[in-house]
C-alpha positions, 0 to 999 in steps of 0.5 A: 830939380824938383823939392817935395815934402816928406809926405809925398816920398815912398820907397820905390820897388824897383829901387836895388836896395829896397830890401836892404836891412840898414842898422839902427846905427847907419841911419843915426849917425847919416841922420846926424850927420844930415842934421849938422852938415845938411843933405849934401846929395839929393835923391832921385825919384819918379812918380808912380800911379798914385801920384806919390814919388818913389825913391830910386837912389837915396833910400838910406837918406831918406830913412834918415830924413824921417827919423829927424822928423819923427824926433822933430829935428828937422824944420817943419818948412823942409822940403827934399831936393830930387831929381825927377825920373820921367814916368815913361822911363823904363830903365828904372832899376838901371838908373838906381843900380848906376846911382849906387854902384858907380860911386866911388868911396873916398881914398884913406888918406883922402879921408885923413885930409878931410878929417885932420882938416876939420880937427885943425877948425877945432872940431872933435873926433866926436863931431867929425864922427857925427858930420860924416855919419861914421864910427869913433874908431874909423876917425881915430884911425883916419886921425892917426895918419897924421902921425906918420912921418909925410915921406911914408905917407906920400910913399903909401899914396903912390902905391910904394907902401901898403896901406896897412904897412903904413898904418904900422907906422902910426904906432908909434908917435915920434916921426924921426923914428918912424923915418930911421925904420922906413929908410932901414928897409930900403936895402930889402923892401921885401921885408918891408912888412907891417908885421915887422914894422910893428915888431922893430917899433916894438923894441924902440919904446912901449906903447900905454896899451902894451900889456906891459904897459898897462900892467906898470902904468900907474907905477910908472907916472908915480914913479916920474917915468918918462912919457910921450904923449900920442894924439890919443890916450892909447898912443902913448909910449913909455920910453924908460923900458928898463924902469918898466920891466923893474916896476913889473919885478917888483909888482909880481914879487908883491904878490908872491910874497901875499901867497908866501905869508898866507900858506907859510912857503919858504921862499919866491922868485918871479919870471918876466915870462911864463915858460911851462917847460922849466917848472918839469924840473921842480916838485910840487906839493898840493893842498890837502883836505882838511877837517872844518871846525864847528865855526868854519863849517857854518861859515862854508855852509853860509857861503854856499847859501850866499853862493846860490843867492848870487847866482839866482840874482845875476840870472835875474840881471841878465834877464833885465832890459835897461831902460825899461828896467833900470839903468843899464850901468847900474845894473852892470855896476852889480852884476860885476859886484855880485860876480867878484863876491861869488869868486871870492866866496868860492875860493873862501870855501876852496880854503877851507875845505883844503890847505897846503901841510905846514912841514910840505909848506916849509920847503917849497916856494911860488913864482910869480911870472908876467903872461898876457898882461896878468900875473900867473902864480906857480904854487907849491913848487919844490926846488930839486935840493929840497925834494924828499925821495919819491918814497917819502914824498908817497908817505906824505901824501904828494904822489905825482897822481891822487891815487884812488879806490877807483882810479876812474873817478874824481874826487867828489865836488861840492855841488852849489844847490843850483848847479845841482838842479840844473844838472838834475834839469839837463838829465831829465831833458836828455832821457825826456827825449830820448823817451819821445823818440823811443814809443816801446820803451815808454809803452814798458815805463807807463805799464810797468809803473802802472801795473805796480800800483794794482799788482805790487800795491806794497812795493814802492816804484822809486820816483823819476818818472811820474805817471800822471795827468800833468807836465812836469814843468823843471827850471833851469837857472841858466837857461843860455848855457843849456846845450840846446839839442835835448831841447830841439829833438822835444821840439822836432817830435812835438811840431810832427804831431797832429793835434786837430783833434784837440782844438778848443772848438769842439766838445769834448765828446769831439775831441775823444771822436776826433782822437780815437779817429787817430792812426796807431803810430800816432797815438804810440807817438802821442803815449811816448811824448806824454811819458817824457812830459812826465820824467822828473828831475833827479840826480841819481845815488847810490840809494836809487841806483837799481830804481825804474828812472835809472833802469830806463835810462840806462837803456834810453842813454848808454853813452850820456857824453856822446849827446852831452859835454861839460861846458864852462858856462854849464858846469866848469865855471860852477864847480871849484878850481880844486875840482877841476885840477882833481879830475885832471888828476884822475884822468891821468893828467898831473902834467895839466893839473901842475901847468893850469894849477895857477890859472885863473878859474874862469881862464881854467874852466875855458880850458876845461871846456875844449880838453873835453869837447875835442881831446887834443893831438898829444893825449894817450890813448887812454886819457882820450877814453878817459875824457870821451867817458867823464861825467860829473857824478849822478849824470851818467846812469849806474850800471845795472844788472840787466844792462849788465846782462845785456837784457833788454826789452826791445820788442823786436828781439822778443820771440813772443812780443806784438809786432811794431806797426811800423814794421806790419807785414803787408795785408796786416793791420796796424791798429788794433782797434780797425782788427777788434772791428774785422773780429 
């Protein structure tokens, strides 16, 4: 046994886990530990050329020996016990391979003992956390053994239980429970699952972490409700269920009866479960557009200022970095108070562009059901006795499907400013790099758009691509909910390209040297990637449909949805809820409209989200066309003439266009400016 200093320890190479990346975690909480408890095993080590001793076995220790000494935890007289490894040894890396590999971690209920030993002294499960360097969570669960009756817990140590059946079991906090179930499965162990141990509890009392539970909780200690308290807050079970299931009654007819006031329904009910199969035999009426008033038009178009605000200052938050920036609550505290604000300045301006019809309103109802622990609100529904026949329903204006001019098209949205720039940016990401990969239909926009100023100088090239010396630098407001391949094609293309020849040492009579040295291909390459740089953001509209930008991309991108899809951090959570259920409508899917109606708009745009990346099973064959084609309007190019036509300007369909130099017949030259030399 040897002491030394921290100074005189390295980290040996041939140690097994030299290389291994331990968690800033790992080694604070054994530095922790280290600091309570001291270092309970010494290290091994053996001297290498320098005179120094490289560590063998104990390299997290002795990471965590120098983080106390850093933060001068440690007492400046501290020396390190090792056992020292001769340096004619050389089985090193078996020697630190065994010292690793031959410990054996301590049994559950071992660690349960040791644990509920300390706890019983009086330490906290925060101490025992930092005295054994692990998580909050693995002492809780250890601690939580203690709940189990004693004769499932020597059942479990003797191997007749699974561990984890046993863990099931401290669910539960009254052991003469736990007895009763344990003895009931003694006739069929087969059955003697966790999974079934949970579901039997289950039925006995409602733990405080249920979603029924947590749902009635406040309500319920109000209200007197009896409660058993578990060796931790989430343990506790609530042993009036019938008081609970009340309590949740009355909570859900609360809130159906706000809706019921504010869009004057005749009547409301509530379910304790959602169950979507009985809603099929009721009608159900939607809101209308309705016409804003001087007063209430201000009041949307202020929202939608307000809406952009809060937008721009919550991309501005999550790009903080607390400490350097503030504090991480603070800053947690406002993003979450911005984002409520944003919701509820959305569904203001839901409100007052539609309103359900006062004499529909009269004969219809809401139900409030209890799913997943929230309430979940059936608006609108018709009760059969109170349906009008479907001719009448027509005239009123409530077809079970949103009839329009064109019944491929949604209702148009409301776009935010910033939704509609982002969107703008996206597009002009997609054509950019579609423009890079595509050099002879850049080399037609560069001299097309050129050619007009000289030839046409009257005529007037609608914007989208602007030809000139510099970058058209876009910014996205969400850069992390971009999908990213736009963004990588542009970066394959640029790492390809040999750019020696602008390097900042040599004059620019060099560069224009070196450049003009450059074969053809590259140089079409280099022209294909300076028109992209020049493509600029725009959404397109009726008044530029026939313009260059759209006639480019129509070709560049005949199918914007094979390389692009409508995500809910993207676009769906931007958008309203009423234009989400309106492109359900005109989709051809009333069914998911009426079923999702009463989600919640960021659960609704989740869904959104996975309908359009990947149809599912029971959709027609029709609705999945509907779906692979969608795209919010102006992101899809217009049908123009020509692509009507099917007339493209491929030069490798032309008869009478210059050969591609990459496709050159052997013997030809693929660089003009080699054969201007021949000539």
């Amino acid at each position: 046994m040897k002491y030394l200093t921290l100074n005189e320890l390295t980290e040996h190479p041939k140690n097994v886990r030299a290389r291994t990346a331990y968690s800033e975690e790992s080694i604070a909480g054994l530095a922790a530990s280290i600091e309570a408890l001291g270092l309970l095993q010494t290290l091994v080590v053996q001297e290498v050329e320098d005179g120094s001793y490289g560590v063998l076995a104990g390299r997290r220790r002795l990471l965590a020996l120098r983080l106390l000494d850093a933060e001068e935890r440690l007492d400046a007289r501290f020396k390190v016990p090792c056992k020292v490894i001769g340096k004619d040894i050389d089985l090193v890396t078996a020697v630190s391979l065994a010292e690793n590999a031959m410990q054996e971690p301590m049994a559950p209920l071992d660690e349960y003992e040791a644990f509920a030993a300390m706890s019983g002294e009086g330490s906290t499960a925060e101490q025992i956390a930092v005295a054994f360097g692990t998580t909050m969570r693995a002492v809780k669960e250890r601690l939580r053994y203690g709940l189990v009756h004693p004769d499932i817990r020597e059942a479990a140590r003797n191997g007749e239980v699974a561990l984890d059946t046993m863990k099931a079991y401290a669910g539960h906090p009254c052991q003469e429970t736990q007895r009763r179930v344990f003895e009931a499965f003694a006739e069929n162990p087969a059955d003697h699952q966790s999974w079934r141990v949970r579901e039997i509890l289950s039925r006995q009392d409602l733990r405080i972490d249920d979603p029924l539970g947590e749902f009635v909780i406040d309500r319920y200690r109000a209200e007197g409700g009896a409660v058993v308290e578990g060796l931790f807050d989430e343990d506790t079970v609530l042993t009036d269920r019938h008081l609970a299931e009340r309590l949740r009654d009355d909570r859900l007819m609360d809130e159906a009866a706000v809706v019921k006031e504010r869009c004057g329904f005749k009547w409301t009910e509530t379910r304790p479960h959602y169950d979507y199969s009985e809603f099929a035999g009721y009608g159900r009426i939607y809101p209308k557009p309705r016409e804003m008033d001087e007063d209430e038009a201000k009041r949307f178009n202020a929202n939608v200022l307000r809406i952009d605000e809060i937008a721009g200052r919550l991309e501005e938050l999550a790009g903080l970095n607390a400490p350097e920036d503030g504090d991480d609550g603070a800053i947690a505290a406002e993003a979450e108070t911005l984002s409520a604000e944003y919701d509820r300045l959305e569904m203001e301006n839901d409100a007052l562009r539609e309103a359900f019809d006062p004499e529909d309103a009269k004969r219809a109802g809401v139900i409030a059901c209890f799913s997943h622990g929230t309430v979940r609100l059936e608006v609108g529904l018709i009760r059969p006795e109170d349906a009008l026949s479907r001719e009448e329903e027509t005239a009123r204006g409530n077809a079970p499907v949103r009839e329009d001019d064109n019944p491929d098209a949604s209702a148009r949205p409301v776009f935010s400013n910033a939704l509609r720039s982002d969107l703008a940016v996206e597009r002009t990401e997609l054509l950019a790099a579609a423009l890079a990969e595509d050099r002879w239909l850049a080399r037609d926009a560069l001299i097309f758009q050129l050619a007009a100023a000289i030839f046409a100088p009257g005529s007037r090239v609608q914007g989208g691509i602007a030809i000139n010396a510099s970058s058209v630098h876009a910014k996205h407001s969400r850069p992390e909910a971009k999908l990213p391949e736009a963004a990588e094609r542009l970066a394959t293309v640029y790492d390809a390209f040999d750019l020696s020849c602008f390097d900042a040492g040599l004059t620019e009579a060099e560069q224009f040297d070196a450049f003009r040295a450059l074969g053809s291909q590259e140089k079409w390459r280099i022209l294909s990637y300076v028109v992209a740089a020049q493509v600029t953001p725009q959404l397109w509209s009726e008044g530029d449909a026939n313009g260059l930008a759209e006639a480019v991309y129509a070709q560049a991108i005949p199918n914007l949805r094979a390389i692009w899809r409508p995500t809910a951090a993207g676009y769906w959570s931007r958008v309203s809820k009423g234009h989400m259920l309106d492109v359900l409508h005109a989709l051809g899917m009333p069914d998911q409209s009426r079923e999702w109606g009463a989600m919640k708009k960021a659960s609704l745009a989740e869904q959104m989200e996975k309908l359009f990346a990947e149809p599912p099973k029971w959709a027609t064959l029709e609705q999945h066309l509907a779906l692979r084609a969608w795209t919010p309007e102006g992101m899809q190019a217009p049908v123009t003439n020509a692509a009507r036509d099917d007339v493209g300007g491929d030069a490798e369909t032309v008869d009478e266009a210059e050969a591609d130099p990459d496709t050159v017949g052997e013997g030809e030259s693929s660089d003009p400016e080699i054969e201007d030399a021949a000539a």
